[in-house]
mmJSON file of the N, C-alpha and C atoms, coordinates in Angstrom:
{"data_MODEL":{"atom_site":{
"group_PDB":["ATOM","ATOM","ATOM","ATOM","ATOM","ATOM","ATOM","ATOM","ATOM","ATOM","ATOM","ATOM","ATOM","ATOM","ATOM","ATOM","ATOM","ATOM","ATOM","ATOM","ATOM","ATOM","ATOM","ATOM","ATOM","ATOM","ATOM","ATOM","ATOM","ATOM","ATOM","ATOM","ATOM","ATOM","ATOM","ATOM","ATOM","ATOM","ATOM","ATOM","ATOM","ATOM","ATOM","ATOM","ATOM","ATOM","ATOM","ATOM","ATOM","ATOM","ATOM","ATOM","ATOM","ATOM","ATOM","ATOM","ATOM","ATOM","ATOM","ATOM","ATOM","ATOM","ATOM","ATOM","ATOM","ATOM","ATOM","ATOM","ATOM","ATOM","ATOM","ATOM","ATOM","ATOM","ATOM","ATOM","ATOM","ATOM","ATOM","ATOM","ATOM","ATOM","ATOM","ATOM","ATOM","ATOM","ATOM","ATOM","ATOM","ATOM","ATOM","ATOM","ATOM","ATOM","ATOM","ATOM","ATOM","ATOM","ATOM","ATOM","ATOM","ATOM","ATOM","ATOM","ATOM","ATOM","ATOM","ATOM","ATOM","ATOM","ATOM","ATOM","ATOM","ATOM","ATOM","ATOM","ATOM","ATOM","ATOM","ATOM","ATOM","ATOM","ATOM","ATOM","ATOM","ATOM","ATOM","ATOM","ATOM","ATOM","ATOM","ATOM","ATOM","ATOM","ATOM","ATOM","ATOM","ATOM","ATOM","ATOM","ATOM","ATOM","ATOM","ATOM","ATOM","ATOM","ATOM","ATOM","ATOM","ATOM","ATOM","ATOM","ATOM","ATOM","ATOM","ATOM","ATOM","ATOM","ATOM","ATOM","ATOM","ATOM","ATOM","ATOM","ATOM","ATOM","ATOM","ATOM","ATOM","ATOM","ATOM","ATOM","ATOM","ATOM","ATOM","ATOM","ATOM","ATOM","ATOM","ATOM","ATOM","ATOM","ATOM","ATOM","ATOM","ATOM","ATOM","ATOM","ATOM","ATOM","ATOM","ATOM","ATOM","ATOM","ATOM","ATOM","ATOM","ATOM","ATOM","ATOM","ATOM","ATOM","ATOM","ATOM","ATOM","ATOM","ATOM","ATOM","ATOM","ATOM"],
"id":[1,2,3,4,5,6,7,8,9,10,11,12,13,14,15,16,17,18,19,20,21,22,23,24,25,26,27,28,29,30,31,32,33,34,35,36,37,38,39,40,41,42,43,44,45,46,47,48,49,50,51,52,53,54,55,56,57,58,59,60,61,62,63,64,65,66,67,68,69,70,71,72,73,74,75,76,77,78,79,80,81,82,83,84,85,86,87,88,89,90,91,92,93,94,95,96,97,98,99,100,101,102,103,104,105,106,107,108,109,110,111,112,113,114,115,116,117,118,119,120,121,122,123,124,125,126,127,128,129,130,131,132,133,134,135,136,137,138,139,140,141,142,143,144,145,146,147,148,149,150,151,152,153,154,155,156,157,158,159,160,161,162,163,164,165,166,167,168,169,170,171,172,173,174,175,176,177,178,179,180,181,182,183,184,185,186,187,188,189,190,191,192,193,194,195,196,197,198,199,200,201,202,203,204,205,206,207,208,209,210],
"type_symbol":["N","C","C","N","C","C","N","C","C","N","C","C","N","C","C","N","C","C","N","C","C","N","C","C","N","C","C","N","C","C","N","C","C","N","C","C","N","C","C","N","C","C","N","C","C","N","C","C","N","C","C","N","C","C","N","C","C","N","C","C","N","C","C","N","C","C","N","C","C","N","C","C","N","C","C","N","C","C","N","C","C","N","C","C","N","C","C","N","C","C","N","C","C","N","C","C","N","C","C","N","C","C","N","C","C","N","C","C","N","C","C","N","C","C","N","C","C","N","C","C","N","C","C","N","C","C","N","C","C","N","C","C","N","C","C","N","C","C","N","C","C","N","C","C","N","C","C","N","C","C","N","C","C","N","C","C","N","C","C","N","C","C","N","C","C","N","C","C","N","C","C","N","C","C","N","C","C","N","C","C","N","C","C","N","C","C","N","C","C","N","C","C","N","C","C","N","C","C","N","C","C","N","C","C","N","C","C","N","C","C"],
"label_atom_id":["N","CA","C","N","CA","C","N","CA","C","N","CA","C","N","CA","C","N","CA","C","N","CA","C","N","CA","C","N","CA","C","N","CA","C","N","CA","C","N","CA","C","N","CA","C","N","CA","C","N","CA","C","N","CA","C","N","CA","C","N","CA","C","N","CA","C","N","CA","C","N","CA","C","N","CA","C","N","CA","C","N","CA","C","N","CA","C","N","CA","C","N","CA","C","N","CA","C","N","CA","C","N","CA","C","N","CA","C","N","CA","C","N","CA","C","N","CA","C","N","CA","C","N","CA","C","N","CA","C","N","CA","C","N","CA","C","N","CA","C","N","CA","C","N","CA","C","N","CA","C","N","CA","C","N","CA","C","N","CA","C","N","CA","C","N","CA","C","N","CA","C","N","CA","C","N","CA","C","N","CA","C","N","CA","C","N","CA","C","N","CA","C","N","CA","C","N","CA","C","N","CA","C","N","CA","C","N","CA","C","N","CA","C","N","CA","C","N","CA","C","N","CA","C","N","CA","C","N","CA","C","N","CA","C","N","CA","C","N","CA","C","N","CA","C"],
"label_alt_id":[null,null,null,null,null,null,null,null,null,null,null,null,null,null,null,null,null,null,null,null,null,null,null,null,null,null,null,null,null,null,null,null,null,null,null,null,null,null,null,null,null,null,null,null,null,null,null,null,null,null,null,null,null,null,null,null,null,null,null,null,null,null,null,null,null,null,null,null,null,null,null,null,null,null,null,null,null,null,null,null,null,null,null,null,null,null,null,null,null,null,null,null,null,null,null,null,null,null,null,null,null,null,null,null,null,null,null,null,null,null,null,null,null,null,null,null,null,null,null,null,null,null,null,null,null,null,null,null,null,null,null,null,null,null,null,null,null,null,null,null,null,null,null,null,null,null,null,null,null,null,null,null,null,null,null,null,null,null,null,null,null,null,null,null,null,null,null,null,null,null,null,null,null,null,null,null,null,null,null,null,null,null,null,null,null,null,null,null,null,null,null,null,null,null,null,null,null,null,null,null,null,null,null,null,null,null,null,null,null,null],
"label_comp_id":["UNK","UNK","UNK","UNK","UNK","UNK","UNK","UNK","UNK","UNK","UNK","UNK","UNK","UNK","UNK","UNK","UNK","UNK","UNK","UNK","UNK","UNK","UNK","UNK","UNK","UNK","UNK","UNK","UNK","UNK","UNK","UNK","UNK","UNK","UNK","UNK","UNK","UNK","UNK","UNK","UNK","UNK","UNK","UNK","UNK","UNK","UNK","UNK","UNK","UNK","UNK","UNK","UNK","UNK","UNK","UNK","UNK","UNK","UNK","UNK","UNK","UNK","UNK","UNK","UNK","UNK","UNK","UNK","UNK","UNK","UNK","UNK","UNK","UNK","UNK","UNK","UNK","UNK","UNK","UNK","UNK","UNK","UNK","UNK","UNK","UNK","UNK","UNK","UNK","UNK","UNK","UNK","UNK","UNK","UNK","UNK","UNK","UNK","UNK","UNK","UNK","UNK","UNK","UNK","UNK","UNK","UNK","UNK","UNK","UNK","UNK","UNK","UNK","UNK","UNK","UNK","UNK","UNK","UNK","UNK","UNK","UNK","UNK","UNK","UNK","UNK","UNK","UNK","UNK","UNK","UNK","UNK","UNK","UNK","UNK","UNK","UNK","UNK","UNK","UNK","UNK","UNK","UNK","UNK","UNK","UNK","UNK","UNK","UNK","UNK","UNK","UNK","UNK","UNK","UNK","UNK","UNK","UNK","UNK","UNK","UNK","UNK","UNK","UNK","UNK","UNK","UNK","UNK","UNK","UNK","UNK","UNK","UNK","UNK","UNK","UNK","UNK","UNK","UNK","UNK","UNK","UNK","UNK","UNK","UNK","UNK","UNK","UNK","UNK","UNK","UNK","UNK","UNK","UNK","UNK","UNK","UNK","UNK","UNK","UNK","UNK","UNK","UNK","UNK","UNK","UNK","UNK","UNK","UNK","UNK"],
"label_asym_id":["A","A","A","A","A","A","A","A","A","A","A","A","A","A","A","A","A","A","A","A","A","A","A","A","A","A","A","A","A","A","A","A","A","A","A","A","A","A","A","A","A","A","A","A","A","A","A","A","A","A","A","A","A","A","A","A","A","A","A","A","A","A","A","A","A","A","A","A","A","A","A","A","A","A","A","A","A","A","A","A","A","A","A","A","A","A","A","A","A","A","A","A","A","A","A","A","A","A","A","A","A","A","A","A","A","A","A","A","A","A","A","A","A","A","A","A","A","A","A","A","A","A","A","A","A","A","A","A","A","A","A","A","A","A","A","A","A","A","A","A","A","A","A","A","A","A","A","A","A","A","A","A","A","A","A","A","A","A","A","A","A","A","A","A","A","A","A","A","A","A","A","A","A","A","A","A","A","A","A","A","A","A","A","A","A","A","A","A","A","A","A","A","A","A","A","A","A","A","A","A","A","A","A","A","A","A","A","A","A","A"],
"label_entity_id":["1","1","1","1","1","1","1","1","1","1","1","1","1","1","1","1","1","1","1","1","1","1","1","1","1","1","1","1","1","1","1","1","1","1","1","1","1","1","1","1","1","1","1","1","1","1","1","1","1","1","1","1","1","1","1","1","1","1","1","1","1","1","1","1","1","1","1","1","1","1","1","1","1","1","1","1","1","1","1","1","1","1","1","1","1","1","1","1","1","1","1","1","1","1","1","1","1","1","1","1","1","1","1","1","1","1","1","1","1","1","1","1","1","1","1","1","1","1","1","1","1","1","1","1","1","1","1","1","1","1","1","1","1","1","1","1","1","1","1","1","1","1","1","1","1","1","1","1","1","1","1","1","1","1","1","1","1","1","1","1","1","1","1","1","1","1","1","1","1","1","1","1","1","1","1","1","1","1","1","1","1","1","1","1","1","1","1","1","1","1","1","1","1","1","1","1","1","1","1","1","1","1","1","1","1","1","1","1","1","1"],
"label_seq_id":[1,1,1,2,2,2,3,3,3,4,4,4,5,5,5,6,6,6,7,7,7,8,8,8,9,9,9,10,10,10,11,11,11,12,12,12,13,13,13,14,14,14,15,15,15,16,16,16,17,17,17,18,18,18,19,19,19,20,20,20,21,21,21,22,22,22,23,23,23,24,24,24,25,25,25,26,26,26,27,27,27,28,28,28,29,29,29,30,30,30,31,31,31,32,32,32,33,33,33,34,34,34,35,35,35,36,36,36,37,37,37,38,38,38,39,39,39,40,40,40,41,41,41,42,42,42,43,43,43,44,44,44,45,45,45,46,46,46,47,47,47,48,48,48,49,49,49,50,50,50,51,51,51,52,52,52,53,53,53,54,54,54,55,55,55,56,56,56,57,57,57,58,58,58,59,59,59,60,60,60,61,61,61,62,62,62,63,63,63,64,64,64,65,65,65,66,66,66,67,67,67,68,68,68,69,69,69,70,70,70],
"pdbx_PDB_ins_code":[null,null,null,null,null,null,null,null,null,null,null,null,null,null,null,null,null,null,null,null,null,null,null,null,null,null,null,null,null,null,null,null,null,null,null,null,null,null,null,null,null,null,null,null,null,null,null,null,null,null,null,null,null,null,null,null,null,null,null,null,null,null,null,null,null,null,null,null,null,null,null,null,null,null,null,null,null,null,null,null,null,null,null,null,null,null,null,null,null,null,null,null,null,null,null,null,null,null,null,null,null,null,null,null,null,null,null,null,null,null,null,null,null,null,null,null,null,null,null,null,null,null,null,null,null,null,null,null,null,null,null,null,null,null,null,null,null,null,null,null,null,null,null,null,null,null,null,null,null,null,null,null,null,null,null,null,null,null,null,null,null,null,null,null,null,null,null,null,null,null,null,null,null,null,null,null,null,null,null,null,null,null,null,null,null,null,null,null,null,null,null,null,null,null,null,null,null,null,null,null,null,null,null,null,null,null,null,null,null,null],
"Cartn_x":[70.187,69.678,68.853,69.116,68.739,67.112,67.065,65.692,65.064,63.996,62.885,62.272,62.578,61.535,60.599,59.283,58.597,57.27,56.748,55.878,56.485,57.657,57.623,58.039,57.883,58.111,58.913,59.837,60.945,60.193,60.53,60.195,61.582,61.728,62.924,62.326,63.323,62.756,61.844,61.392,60.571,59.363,59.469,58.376,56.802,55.794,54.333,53.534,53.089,52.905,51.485,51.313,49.587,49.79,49.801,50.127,48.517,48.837,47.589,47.796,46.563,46.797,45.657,45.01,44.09,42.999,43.156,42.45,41.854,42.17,42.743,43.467,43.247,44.356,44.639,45.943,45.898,47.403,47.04,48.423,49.636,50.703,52.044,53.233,54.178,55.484,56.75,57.391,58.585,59.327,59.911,60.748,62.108,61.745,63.185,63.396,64.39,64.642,65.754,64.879,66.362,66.829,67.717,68.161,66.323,66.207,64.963,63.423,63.033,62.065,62.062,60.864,60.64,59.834,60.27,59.43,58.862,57.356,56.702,55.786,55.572,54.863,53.412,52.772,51.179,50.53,49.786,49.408,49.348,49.006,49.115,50.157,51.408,52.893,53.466,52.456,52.975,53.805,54.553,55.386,54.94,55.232,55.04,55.945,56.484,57.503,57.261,57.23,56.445,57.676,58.127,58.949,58.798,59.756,59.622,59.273,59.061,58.392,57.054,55.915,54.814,54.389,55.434,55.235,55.143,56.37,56.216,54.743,54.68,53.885,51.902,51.889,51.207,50.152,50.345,49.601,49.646,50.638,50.545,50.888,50.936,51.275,51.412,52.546,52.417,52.235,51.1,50.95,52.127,52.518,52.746,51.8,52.01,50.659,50.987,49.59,49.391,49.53,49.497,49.96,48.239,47.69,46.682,46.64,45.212,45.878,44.517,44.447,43.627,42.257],
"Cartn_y":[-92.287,-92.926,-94.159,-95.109,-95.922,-95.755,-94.214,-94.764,-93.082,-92.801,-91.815,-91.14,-89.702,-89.808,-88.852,-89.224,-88.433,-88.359,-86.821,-86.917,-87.385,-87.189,-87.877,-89.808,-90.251,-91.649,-92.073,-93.132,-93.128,-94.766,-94.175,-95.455,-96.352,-97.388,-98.377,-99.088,-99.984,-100.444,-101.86,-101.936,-103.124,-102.914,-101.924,-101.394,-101.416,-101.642,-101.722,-100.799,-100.133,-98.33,-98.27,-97.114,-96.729,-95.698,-95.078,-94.657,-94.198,-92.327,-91.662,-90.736,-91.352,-90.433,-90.16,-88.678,-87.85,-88.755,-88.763,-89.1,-90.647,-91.291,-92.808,-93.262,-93.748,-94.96,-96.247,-96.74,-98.165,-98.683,-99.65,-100.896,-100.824,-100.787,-100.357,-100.961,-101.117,-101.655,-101.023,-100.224,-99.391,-100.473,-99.92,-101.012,-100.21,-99.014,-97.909,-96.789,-96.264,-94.968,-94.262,-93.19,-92.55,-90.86,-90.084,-88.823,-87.317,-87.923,-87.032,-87.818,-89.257,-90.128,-91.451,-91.651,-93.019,-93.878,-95.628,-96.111,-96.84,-97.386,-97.89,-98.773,-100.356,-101.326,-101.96,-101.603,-102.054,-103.149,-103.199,-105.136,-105.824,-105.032,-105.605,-106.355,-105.494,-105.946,-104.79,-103.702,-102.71,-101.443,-100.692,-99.662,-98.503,-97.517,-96.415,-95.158,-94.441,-93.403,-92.338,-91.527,-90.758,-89.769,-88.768,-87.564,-87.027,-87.041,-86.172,-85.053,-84.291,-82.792,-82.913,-84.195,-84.495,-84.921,-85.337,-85.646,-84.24,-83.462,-82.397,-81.06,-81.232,-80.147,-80.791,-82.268,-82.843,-83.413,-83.542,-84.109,-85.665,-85.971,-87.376,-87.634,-88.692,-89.245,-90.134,-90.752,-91.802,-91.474,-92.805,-93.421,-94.569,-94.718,-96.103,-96.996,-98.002,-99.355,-99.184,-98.819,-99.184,-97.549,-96.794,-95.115,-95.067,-93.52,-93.135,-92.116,-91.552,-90.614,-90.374,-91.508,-91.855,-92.921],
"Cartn_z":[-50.456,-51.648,-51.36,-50.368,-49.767,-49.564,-48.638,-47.835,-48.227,-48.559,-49.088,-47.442,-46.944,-45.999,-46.346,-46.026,-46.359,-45.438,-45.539,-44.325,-43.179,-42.213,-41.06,-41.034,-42.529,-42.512,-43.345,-43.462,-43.755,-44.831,-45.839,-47.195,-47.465,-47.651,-48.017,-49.481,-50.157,-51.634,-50.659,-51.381,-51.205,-49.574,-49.162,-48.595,-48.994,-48.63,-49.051,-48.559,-49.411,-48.608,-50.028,-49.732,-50.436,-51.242,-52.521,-53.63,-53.813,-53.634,-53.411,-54.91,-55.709,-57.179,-57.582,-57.245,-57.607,-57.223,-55.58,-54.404,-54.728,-55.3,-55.6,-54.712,-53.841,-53.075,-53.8,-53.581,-54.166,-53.544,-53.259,-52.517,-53.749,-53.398,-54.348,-52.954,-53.979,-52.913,-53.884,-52.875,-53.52,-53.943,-55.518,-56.108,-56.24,-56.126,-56.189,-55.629,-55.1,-54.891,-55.506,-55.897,-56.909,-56.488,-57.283,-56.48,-56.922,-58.243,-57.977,-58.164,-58.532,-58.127,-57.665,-57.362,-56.851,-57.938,-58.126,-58.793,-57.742,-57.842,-57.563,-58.154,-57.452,-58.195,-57.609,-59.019,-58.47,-58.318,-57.459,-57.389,-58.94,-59.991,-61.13,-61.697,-61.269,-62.088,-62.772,-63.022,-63.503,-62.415,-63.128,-62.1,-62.499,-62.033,-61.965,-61.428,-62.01,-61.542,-60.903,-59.395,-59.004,-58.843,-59.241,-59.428,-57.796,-57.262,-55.721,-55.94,-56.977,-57.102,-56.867,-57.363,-57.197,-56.284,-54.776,-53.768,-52.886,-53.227,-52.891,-53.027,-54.192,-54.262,-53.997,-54.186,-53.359,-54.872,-55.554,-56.993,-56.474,-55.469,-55.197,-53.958,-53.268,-52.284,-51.967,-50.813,-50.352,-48.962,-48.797,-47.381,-47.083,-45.764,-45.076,-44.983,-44.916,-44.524,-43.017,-42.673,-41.281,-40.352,-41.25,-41.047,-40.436,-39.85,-40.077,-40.905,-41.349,-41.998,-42.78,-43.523,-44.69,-44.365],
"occupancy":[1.0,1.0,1.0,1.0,1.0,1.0,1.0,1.0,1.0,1.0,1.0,1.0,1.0,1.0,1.0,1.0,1.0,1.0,1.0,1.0,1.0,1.0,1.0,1.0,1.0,1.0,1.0,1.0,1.0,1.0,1.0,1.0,1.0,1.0,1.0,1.0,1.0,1.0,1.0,1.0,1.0,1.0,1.0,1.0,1.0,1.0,1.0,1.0,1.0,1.0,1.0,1.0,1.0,1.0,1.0,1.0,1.0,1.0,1.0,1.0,1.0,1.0,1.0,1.0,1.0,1.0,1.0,1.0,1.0,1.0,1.0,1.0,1.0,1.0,1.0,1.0,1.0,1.0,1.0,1.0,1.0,1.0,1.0,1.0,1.0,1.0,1.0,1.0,1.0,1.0,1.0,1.0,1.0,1.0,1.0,1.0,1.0,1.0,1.0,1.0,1.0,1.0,1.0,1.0,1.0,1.0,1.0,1.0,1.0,1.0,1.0,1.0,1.0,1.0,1.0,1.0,1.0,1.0,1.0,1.0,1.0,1.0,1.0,1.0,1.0,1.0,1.0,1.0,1.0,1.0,1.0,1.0,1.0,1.0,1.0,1.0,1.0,1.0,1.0,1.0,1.0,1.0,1.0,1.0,1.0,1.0,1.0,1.0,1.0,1.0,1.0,1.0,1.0,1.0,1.0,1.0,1.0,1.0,1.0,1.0,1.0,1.0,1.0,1.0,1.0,1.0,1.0,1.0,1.0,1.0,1.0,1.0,1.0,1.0,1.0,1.0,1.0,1.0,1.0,1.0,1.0,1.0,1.0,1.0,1.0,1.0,1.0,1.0,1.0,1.0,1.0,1.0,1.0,1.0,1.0,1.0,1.0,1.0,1.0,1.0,1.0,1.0,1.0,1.0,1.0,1.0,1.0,1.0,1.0,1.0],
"B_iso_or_equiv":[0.0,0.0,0.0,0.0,0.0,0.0,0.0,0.0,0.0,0.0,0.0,0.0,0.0,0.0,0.0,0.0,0.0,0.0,0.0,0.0,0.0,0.0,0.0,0.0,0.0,0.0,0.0,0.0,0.0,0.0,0.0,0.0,0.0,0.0,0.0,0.0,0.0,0.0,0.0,0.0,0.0,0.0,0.0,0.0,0.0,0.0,0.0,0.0,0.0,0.0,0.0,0.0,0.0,0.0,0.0,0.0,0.0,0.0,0.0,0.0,0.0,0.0,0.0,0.0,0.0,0.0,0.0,0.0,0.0,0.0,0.0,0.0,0.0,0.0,0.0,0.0,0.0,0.0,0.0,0.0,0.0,0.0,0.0,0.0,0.0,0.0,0.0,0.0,0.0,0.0,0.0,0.0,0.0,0.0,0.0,0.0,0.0,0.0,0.0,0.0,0.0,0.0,0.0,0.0,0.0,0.0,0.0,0.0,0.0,0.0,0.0,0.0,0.0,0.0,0.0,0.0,0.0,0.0,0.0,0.0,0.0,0.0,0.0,0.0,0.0,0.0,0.0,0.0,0.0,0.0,0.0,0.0,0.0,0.0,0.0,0.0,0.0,0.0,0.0,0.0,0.0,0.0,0.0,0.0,0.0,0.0,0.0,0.0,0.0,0.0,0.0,0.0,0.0,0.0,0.0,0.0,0.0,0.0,0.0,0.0,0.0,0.0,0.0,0.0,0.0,0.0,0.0,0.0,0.0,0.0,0.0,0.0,0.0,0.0,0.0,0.0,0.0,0.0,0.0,0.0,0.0,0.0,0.0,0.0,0.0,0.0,0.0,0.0,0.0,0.0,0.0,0.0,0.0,0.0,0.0,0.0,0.0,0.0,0.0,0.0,0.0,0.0,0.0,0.0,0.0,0.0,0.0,0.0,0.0,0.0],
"pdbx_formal_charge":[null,null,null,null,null,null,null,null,null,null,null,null,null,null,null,null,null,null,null,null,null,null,null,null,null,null,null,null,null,null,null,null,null,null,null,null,null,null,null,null,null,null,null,null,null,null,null,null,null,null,null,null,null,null,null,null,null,null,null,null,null,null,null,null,null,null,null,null,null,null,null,null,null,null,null,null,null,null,null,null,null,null,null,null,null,null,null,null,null,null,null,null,null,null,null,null,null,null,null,null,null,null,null,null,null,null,null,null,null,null,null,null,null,null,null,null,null,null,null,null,null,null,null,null,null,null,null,null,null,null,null,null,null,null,null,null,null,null,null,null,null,null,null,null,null,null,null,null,null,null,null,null,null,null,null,null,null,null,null,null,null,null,null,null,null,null,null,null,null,null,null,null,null,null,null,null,null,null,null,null,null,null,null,null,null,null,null,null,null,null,null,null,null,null,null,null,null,null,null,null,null,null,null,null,null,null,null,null,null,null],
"auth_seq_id":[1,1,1,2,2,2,3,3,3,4,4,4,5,5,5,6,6,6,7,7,7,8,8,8,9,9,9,10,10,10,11,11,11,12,12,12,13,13,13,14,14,14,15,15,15,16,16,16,17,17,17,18,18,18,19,19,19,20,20,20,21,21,21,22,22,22,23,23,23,24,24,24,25,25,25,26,26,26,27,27,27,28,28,28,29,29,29,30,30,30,31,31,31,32,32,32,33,33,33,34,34,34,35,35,35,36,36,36,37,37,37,38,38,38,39,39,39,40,40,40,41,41,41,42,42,42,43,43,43,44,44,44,45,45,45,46,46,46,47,47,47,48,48,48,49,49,49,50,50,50,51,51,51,52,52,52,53,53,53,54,54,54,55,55,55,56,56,56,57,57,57,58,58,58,59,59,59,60,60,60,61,61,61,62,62,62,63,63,63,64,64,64,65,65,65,66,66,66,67,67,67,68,68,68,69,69,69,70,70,70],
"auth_comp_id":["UNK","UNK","UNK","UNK","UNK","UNK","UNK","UNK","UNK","UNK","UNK","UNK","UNK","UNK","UNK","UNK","UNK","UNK","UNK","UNK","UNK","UNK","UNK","UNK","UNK","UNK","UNK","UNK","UNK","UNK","UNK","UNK","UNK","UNK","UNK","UNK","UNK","UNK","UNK","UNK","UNK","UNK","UNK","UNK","UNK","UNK","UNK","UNK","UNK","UNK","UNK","UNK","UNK","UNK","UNK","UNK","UNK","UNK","UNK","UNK","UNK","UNK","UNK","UNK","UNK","UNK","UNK","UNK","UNK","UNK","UNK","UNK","UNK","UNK","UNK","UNK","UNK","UNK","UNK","UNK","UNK","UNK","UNK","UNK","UNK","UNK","UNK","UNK","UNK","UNK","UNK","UNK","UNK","UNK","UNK","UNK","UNK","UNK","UNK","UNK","UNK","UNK","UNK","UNK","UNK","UNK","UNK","UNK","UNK","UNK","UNK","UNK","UNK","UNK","UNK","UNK","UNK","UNK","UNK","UNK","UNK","UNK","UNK","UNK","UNK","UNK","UNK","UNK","UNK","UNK","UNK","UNK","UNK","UNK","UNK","UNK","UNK","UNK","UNK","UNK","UNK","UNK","UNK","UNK","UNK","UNK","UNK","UNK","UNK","UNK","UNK","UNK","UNK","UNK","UNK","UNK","UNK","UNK","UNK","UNK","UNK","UNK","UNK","UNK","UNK","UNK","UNK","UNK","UNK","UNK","UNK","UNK","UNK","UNK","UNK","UNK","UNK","UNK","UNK","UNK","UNK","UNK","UNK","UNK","UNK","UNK","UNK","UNK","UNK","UNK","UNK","UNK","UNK","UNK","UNK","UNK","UNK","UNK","UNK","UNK","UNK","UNK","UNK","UNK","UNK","UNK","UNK","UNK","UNK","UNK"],
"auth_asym_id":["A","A","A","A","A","A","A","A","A","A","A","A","A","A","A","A","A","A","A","A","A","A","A","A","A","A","A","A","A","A","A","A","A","A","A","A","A","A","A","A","A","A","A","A","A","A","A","A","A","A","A","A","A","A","A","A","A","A","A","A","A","A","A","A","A","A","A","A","A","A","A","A","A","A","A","A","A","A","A","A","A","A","A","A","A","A","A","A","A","A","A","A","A","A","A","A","A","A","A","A","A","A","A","A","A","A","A","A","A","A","A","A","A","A","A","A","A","A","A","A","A","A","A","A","A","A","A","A","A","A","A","A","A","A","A","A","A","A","A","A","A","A","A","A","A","A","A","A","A","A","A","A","A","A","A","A","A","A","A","A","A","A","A","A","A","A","A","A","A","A","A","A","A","A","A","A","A","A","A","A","A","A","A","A","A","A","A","A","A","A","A","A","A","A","A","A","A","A","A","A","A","A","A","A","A","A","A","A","A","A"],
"auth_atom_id":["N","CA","C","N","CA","C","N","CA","C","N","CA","C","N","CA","C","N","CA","C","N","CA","C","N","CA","C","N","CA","C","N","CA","C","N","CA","C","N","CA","C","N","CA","C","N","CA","C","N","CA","C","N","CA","C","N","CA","C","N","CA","C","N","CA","C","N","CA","C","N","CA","C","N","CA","C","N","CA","C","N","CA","C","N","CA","C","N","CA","C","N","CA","C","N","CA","C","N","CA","C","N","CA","C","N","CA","C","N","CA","C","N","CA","C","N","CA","C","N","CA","C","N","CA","C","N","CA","C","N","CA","C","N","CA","C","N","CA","C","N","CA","C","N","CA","C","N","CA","C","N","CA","C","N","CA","C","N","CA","C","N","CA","C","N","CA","C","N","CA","C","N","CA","C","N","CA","C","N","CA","C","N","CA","C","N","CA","C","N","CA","C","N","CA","C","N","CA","C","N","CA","C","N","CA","C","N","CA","C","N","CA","C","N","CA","C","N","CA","C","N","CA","C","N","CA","C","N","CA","C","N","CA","C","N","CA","C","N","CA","C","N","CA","C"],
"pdbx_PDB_model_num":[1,1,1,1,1,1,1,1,1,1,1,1,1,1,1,1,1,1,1,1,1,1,1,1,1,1,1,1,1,1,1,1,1,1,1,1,1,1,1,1,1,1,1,1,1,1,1,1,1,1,1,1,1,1,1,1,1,1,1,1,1,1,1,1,1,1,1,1,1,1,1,1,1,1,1,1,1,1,1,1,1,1,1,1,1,1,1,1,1,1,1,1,1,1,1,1,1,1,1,1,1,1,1,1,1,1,1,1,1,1,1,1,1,1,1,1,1,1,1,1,1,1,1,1,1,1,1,1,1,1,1,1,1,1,1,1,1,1,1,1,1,1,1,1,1,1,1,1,1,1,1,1,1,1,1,1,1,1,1,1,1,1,1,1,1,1,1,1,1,1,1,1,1,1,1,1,1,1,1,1,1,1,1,1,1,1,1,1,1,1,1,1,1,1,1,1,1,1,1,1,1,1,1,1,1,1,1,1,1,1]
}}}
């Protein structure tokens, strides 16, 4: 519950990782992990809930900061 892995990389809350939405990148820092999503917060202040089904089937993504990839 703790820690999200995905792709090979292992996400924690308060992590700063890249939030890929319909080929949009944008800076986000995990504020949660839950049993079926993740929330995530945007440099704005606002959050965002990303459903691990949408990670899965690939409508979204996260990067690591500092990953290659992208």
């Amino acid at each position: 519950g703790d820690t999200l892995r995905y792709q090979g990389h292992p996400f924690r809350k308060n992590d700063k990782a890249f939030l890929i939405d319909n080929g949009t990148k944008c800076s986000v820092t995990v504020a949660g992990i839950g049993e079926h999503e993740i929330t995530v917060k945007r440099t704005d202040g606002s959050k965002t809930k990303v459903s691990l089904g949408m990670l899965v089937d690939g409508r979204m993504g996260l990067l690591a900061k500092g990953a290659s990839g992208i």
